[in-house]
N, C-alpha and C positions, 0 to 999 in steps of 0.2 A: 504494500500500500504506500503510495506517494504520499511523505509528508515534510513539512518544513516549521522554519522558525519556533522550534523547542524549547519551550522553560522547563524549570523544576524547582522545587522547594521543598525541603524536609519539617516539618512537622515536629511541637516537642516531643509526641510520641512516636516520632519514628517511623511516621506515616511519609512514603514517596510520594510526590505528588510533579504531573507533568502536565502541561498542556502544548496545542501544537494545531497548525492546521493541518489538512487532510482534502483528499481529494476521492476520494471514495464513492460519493455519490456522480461523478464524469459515467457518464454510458457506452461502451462502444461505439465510435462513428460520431460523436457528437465534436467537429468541432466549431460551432458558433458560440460556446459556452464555456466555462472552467467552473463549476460548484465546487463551490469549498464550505467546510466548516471548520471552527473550531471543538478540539475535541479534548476532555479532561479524564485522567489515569491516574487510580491512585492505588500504592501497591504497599498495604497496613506493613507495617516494619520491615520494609523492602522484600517482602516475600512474593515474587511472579505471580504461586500460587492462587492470592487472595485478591488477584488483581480484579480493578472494575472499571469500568471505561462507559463515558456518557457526551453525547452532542451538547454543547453549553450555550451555541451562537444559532440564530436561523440557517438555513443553508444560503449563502448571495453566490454572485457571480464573480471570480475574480479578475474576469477582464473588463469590470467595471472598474478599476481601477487606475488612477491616474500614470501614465506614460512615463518614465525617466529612467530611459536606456531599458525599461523592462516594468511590468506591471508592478506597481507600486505598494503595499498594503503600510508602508512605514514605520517608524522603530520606534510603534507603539503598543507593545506587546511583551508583557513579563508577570511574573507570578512571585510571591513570597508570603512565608507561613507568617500567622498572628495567634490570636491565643485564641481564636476561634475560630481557625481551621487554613485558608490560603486564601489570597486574595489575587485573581487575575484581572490583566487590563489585556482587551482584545479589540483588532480596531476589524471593521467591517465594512462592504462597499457597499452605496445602493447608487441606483439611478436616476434621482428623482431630481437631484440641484446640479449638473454635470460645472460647475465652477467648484463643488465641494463633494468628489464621492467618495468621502469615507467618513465614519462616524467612529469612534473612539467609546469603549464601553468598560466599566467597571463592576466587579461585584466579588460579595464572601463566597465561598464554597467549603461546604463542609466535605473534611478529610473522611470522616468517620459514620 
């Protein structure tokens, strides 16, 4: 599975925690499009085993993204543990104000 621009964060308890885009939802043959999402993995005291993995962002398009030398989503995007659990920022594209297409988004997520 094609993925890019990876965080991670450890947790006081020990809990792995990654986030990353994905490209997962692309179709065979499709290319007027690039869907991406953002996707969140967290693996309880680094054990593979117990790992769990969830979509956090709607699915957009990434060639809605602004142009410079290559589709843009920008270095707005990182993750770090707090005492209730991580906290990622993920930036997203729409198409709706083409002077502004990306939105910038925040939010907690629980490790546990």
């Amino acid at each position: 599975m094609p993925a890019f621009s990876p965080s991670i964060a450890v947790d006081e308890r020990g809990t792995v925690a990654l986030t990353y885009y994905d490209l997962r939802f692309l179709k065979p043959g499709d290319t007027t499009t690039l869907p991406t999402a953002y996707q969140f993995v967290t693996l309880p005291h680094g054990d593979p085993k117990r790992r769990t993995e969830r979509r956090i962002s709607r699915i957009f398009d990434w060639l809605q993204a602004p142009f410079a030398g290559g589709y843009f989503l920008g270095d707005y995007q990182g993750l770090v543990a707090d005492d209730k659990g991580v906290r990622a920022v993920l930036t997203e594209t729409h198409s709706g104000t083409p002077q502004n297409r990306t939105d910038v988004y925040t939010g907690t997520l629980r490790t546990q």
